[in-house]
C-alpha positions as CSV (number, residue, x, y, z in Angstrom):
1,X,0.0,0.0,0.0
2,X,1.6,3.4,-0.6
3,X,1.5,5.9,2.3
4,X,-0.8,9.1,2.6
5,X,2.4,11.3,1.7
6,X,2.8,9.6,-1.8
7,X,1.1,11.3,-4.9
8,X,-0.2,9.4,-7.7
9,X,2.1,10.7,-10.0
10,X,5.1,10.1,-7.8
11,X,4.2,6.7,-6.6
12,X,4.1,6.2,-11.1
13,X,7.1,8.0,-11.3
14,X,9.3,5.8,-8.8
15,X,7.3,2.8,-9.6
16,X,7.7,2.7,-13.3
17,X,11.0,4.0,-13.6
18,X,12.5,5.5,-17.0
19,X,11.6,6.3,-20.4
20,X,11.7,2.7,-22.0
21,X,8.9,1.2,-23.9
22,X,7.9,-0.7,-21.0
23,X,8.1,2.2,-18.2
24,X,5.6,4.2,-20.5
25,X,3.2,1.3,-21.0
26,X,2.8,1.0,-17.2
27,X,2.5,4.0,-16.8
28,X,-0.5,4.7,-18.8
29,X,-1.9,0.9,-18.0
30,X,-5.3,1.1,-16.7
31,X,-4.2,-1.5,-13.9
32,X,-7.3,-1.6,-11.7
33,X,-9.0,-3.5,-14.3
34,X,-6.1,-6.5,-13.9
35,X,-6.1,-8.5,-10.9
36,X,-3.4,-6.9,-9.1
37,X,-5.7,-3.8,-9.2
38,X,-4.5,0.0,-8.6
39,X,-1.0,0.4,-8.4
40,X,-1.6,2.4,-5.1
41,X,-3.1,-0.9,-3.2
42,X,0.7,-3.2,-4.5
43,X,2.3,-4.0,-1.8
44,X,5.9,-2.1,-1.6
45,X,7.6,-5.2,-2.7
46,X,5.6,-5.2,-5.7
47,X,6.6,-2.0,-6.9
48,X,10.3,-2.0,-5.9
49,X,11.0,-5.0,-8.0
50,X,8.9,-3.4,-11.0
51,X,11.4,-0.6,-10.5
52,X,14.4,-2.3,-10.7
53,X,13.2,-5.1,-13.1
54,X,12.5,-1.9,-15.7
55,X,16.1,-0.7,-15.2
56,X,18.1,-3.7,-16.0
57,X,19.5,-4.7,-18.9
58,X,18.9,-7.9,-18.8
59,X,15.3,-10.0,-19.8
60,X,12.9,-10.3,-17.0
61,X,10.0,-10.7,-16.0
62,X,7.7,-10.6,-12.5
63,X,5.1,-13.1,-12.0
64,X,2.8,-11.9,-9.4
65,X,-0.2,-13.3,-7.2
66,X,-2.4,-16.8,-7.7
67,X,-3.0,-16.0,-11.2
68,X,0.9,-15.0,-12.1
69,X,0.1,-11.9,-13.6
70,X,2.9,-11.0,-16.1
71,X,4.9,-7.5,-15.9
72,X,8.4,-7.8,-18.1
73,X,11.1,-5.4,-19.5
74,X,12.3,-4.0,-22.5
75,X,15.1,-7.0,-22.6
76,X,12.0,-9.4,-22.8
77,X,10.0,-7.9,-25.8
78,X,11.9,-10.0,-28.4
79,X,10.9,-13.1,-26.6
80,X,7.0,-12.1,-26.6
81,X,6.9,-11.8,-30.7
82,X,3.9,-10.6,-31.9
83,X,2.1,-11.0,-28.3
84,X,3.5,-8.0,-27.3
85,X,2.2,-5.2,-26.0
86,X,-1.1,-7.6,-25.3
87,X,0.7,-9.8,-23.0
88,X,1.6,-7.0,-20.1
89,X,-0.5,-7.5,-17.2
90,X,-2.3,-10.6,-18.6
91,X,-2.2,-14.3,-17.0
92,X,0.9,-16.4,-18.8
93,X,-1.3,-19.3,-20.0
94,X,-3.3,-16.4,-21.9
95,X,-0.8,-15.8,-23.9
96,X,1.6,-19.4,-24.0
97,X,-1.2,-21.5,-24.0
98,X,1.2,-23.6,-26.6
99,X,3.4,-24.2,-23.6
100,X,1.6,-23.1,-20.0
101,X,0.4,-26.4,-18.6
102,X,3.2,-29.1,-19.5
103,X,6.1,-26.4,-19.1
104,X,5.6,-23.1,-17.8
105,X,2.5,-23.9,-15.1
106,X,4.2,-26.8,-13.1
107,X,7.8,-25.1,-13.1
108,X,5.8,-22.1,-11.4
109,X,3.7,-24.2,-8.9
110,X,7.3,-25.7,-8.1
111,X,9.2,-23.1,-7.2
112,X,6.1,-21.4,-5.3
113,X,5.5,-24.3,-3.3
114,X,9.1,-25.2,-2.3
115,X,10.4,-22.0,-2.4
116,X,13.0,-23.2,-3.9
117,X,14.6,-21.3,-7.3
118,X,14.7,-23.4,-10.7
119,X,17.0,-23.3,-13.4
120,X,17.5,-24.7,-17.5
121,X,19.8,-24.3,-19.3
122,X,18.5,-24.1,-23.5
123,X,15.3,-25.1,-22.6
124,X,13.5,-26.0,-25.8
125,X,9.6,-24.0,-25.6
126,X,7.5,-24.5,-28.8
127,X,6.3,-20.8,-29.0
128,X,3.4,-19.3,-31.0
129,X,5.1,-15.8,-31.5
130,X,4.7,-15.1,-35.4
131,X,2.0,-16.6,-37.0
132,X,3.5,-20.4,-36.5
133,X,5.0,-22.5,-33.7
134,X,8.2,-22.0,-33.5
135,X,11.6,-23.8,-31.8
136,X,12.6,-22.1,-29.0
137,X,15.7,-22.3,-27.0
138,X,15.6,-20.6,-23.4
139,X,18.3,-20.6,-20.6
140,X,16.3,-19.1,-17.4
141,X,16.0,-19.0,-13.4
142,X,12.6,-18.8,-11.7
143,X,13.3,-17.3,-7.8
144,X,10.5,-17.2,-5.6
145,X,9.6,-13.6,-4.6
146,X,8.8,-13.1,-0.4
147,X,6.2,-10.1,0.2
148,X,6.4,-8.1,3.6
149,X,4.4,-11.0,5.3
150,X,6.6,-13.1,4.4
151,X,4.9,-14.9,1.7
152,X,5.8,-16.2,-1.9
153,X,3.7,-13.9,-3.9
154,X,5.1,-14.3,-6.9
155,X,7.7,-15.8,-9.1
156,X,10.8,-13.5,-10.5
157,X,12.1,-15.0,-14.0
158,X,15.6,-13.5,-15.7
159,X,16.1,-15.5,-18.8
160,X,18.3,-15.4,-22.0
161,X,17.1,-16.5,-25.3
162,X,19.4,-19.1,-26.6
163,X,18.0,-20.5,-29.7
164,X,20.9,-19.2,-32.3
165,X,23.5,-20.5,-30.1
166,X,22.2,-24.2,-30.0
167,X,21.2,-24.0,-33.3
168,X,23.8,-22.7,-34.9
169,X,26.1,-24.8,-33.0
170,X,23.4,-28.2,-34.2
171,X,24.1,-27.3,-37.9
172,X,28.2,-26.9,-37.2
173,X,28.1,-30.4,-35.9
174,X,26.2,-31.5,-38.8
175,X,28.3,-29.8,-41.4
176,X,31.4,-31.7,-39.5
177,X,29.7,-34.9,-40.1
178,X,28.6,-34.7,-43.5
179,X,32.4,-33.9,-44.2
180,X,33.4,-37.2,-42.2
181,X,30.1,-38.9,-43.9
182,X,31.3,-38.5,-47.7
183,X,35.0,-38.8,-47.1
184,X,35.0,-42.4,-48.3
185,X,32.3,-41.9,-50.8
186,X,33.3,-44.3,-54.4
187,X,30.7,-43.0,-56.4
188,X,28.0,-40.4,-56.7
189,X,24.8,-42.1,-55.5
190,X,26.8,-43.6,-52.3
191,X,27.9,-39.7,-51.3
192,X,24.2,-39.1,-51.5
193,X,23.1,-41.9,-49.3
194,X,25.9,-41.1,-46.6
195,X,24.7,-37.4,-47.2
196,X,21.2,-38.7,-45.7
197,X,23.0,-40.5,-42.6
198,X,24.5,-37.2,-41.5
199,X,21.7,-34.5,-41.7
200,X,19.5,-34.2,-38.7
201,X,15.8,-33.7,-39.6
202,X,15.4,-30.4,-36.9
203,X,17.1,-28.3,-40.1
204,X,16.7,-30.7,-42.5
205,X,12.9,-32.8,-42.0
206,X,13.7,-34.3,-45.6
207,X,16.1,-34.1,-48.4
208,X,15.8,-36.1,-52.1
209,X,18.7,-35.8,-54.1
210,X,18.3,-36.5,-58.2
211,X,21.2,-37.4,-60.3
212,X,20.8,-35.3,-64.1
213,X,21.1,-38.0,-66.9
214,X,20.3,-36.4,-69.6
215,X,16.9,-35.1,-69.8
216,X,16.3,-36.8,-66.6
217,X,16.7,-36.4,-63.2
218,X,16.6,-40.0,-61.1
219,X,16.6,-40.1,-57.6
220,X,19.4,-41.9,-56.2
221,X,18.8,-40.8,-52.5
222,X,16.3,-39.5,-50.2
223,X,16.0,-39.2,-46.1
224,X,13.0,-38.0,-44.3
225,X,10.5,-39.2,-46.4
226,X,8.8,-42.7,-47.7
227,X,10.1,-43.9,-50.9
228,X,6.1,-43.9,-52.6
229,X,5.0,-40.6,-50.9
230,X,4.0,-38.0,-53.5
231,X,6.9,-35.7,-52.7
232,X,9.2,-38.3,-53.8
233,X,9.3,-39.3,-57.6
234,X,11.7,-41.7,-58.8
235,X,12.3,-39.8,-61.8
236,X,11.7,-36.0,-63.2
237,X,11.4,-34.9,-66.5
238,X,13.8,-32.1,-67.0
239,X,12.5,-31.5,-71.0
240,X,9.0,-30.0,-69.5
241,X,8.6,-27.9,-66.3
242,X,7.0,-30.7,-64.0
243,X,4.3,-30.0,-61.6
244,X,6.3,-32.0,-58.8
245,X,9.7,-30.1,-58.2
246,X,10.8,-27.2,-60.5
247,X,14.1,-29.2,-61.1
248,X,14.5,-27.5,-64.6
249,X,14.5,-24.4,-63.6
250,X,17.4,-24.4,-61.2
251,X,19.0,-27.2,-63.7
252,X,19.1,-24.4,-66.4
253,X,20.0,-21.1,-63.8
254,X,22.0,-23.2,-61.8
255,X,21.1,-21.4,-59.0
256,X,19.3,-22.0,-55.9
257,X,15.7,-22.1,-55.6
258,X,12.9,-21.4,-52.7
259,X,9.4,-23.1,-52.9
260,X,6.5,-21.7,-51.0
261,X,3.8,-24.3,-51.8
262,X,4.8,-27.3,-50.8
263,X,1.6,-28.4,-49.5
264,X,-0.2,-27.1,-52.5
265,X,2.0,-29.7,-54.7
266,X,2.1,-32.9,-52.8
267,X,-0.8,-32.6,-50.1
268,X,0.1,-32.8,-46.8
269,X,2.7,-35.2,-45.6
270,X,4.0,-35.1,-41.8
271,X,7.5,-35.8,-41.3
272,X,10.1,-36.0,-37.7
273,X,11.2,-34.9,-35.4
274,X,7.9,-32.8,-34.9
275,X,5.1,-34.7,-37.0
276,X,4.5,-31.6,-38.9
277,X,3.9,-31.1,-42.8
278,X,7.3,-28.7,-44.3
279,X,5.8,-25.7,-46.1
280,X,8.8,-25.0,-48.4
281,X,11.7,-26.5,-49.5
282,X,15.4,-25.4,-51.0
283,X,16.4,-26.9,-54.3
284,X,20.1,-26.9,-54.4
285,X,22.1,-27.5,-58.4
286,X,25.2,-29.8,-57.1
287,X,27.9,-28.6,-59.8
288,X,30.5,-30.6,-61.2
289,X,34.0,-30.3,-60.0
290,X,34.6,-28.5,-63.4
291,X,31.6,-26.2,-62.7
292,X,30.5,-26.9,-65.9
293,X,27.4,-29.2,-65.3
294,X,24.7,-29.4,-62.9
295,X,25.3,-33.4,-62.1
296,X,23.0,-33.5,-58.8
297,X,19.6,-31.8,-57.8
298,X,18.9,-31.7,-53.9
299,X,16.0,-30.9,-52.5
300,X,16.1,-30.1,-48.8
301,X,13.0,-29.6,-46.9
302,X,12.5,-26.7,-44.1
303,X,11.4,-27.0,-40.8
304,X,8.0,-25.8,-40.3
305,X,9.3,-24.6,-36.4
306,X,12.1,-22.3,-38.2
307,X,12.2,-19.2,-40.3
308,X,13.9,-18.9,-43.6
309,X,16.5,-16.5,-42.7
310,X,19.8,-15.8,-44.5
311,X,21.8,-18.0,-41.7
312,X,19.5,-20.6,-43.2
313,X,19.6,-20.3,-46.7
314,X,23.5,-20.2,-46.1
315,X,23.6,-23.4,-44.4
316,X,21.6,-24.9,-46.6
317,X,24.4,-23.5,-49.7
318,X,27.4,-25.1,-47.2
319,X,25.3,-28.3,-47.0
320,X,25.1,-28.7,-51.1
321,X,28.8,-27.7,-51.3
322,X,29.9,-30.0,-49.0
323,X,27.6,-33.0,-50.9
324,X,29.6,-31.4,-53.7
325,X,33.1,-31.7,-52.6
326,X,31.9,-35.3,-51.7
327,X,31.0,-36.3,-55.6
328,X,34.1,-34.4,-56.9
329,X,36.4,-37.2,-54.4
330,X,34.2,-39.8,-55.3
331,X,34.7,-38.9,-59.2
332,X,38.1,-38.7,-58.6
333,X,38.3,-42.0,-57.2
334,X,36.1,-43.4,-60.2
335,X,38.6,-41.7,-62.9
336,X,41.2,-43.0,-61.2
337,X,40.1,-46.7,-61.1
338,X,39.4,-46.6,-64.7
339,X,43.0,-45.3,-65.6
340,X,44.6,-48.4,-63.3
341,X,42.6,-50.8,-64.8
342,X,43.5,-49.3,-68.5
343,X,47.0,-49.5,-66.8
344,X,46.4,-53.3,-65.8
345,X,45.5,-54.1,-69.2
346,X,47.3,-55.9,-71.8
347,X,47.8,-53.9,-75.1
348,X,46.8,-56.3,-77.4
349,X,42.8,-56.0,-75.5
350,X,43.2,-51.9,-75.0
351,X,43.6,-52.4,-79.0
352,X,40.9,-55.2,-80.4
C-alpha cells in the first residue's frame, strides 16, 4: 500500500521508472482492471522489483499473485513476438497456452510451493510468436519472490534467449559430419546416401537428391520421407517444367531455388522430429567439379518450427557444397580406377 504522503504521479514516477517502452506502458496501463488492481493498493515489494526489473539490462519478467500476472522489460519484448504489448499484465497461460500447462504452469507451482529457485539451461519451448509455432531455446532461473508478510507472492524470471546458439552450433556439428560422412564416398549415388546418414531432420525434415542424366533427373537418394509418398518421384522430367519439383529451372540457372507451396503440390505429408507437414523447400544444383554441369539436384526440406533467414539459406548452400566436394572425391576415385585398370591391361585387348 503506498503511504498518505505519496502522490499518484510520484508513486508512477518511482514505480515505473525510465523512459523505456515498457516504463511508459505501465505508466499509462489502466491497472485496476487487472487483478493486481490499482497500483496504489501493491504491496511495496511489488513496486520496488517493478522498478528495478524496468532498469536492467537484462530480460525479466515478475510473475505476481495466484494468477501470475505478467509484468516484463524492454530485454524481454523479443521473446513475446507478436504478443506483445497484449501480454503486459495478462495471466501467462493467456498468452503461452502452446506451452503453460506441460512447461511453464508446473515449473511455477514448483518453485512457489518449495520456495526453492529453478533453473534450465536451453530449454526447448515451442512458441506461438509469429503466425507459427516455432523452436525455442531458453536458458532461465525462476526465484521465488517473499512479500512483507513473508509470503511467496510471486515468481521472478531473468532469462536469456538461446535459440541461435544451440542452433547454430546443431548445424556446425552436422556440417562436420557430412564432411566425415562422404570422405569415403566411391561413387555419386553412395555420397548421396551417406549425405542422408549425417543430416539431422530439426534443419533438414527431408532431403531427395536427383542425379541429371540427360533429360532426366533419377533419384538416387532421399531421407525423411517414404520412398512412394508423393513428394518423392523416382524420376523427373527435366524437357518440360513438372508439376512435382521445379528441377529444370534451377537445372538451367544453376542457382538456388525457394518453394512456397509445398503443401499445395504434394498434399500434406508429416515428417520427424515434430510430425509436422514442411511448407517450403530449397532446391540446391550440385555442380561438377569443373563447374561446368549441374550433375545432382537436392532438395532439402525446411522446418516448419524455423524461419527462412539468411543464416538458413547459407547453411543450406554449405550443405550442397559440401555433398559437392563429396561427388568431386568420389569422381576422382572413379577416374582414377578406370585409368589403373587401362593400366592393368594388356595392349593387345586396349587395342581389339
Amino acid at each position: 500500500m503506498t503511504s498518505p504522503s505519496e502522490s499518484p504521479n510520484t508513486l508512477y514516477d518511482t514505480t515505473f521508472v525510465g523512459d523505456g517502452e515498457m516504463a511508459t506502458l505501465m505508466r499509462s496501463h489502466d491497472w485496476s482492471n487487472t487483478p493486481l488492481g490499482p497500483v496504489e493498493n501493491w504491496p511495496q515489494s511489488l513496486r520496488t522489483l517493478v522498478s528495478t526489473m524496468l532498469a536492467s539490462r537484462f530480460a525479466q519478467v515478475v510473475f505476481w499473485g495466484e494468477d501470475y500476472i505478467q509484468l516484463y522489460n524492454d530485454a524481454l519484448i523479443p521473446t513475446f513476438g507478436a504478443n506483445h504489448p497484449k501480454a503486459l499484465g495478462q495471466h501467462p497461460g493467456a498468452i503461452w497456452a502452446e506451452v503453460w500447462d506441460n512447461q511453464v504452469k508446473p515449473l511455477l507451482e514448483g518453485v512457489r510451493t518449495t520456495g526453492e529457485a529453478f533453473f534450465a539451461e536451453d530449454q526447448l519451448f515451442p512458441l506461438l510468436r509469429f503466425g507459427y509455432l516455432e523452436e525455442v531455446y531458453i536458458t532461465f532461473c525462476y526465484s521465488p519472490i517473499w512479500d512483507e508478510t513473508g509470503k511467496i507472492s510471486g515468481i521472478f524470471c531473468t532469462e536469456t534467449e538461446t535459440t541461435q546458439q544451440v542452433i547454430g552450433q546443431r548445424r556446425l556439428t552436422m556440417l562436420r559430419e557430412l564432411a566425415t560422412a562422404g570422405a569415403g564416398a566411391k561413387t555419386l549415388q553412395s555420397a548421396c546416401l551417406a549425405a542422408t546418414d549425417a543430416l539431422n531432420p530439426y534443419d533438414i525434415p527431408f532431403a531427395l537428391f536427383y542425379q541429371v542424366n540427360g533429360g532426366l533427373a533419377e533419384r538416387v537418394a532421399e531421407c525423411g520421407l517414404s520412398a512412394d509418398c508423393l513428394a518423392a518421384p523416382s524420376e523427373i522430367n527435366l524437357t518440360e517444367r513438372s508439376a512435382s519439383w521445379s528441377l529444370v529451372d534451377v537445372l538451367q540457372s544453376r542457382e538456388p531455388l525457394l518453394i512456397t507451396d509445398v503443401v499445395d503440390r504434394f498434399g500434406s505429408f508429416p515428417v520427424e522430429p515434430w510430425g509436422e507437414s514442411p511448407q517450403s523447400a530449397f532446391i540446391l544444383p550440385i555442380l561438377s567439379s569443373n563447374k561446368e554441369a549441374v550433375e545432382c539436384l537436392l532438395v532439402a526440406g525446411i522446418s516448419p518450427r524455423l524461419q527462412f533467414n539468411p543464416e538458413y539459406r547459407s547453411f543450406l548452400e554449405l550443405v550442397g557444397q559440401q555433398v559437392e566436394s563429396s561427388i568431386a572425391t568420389a569422381r576422382s576415385y572413379e577416374e582414377e580406377r578406370k585409368r589403373a585398370e587401362v593400366r592393368c591391361t594388356p595392349l593387345s585387348r586396349q587395342f581389339s
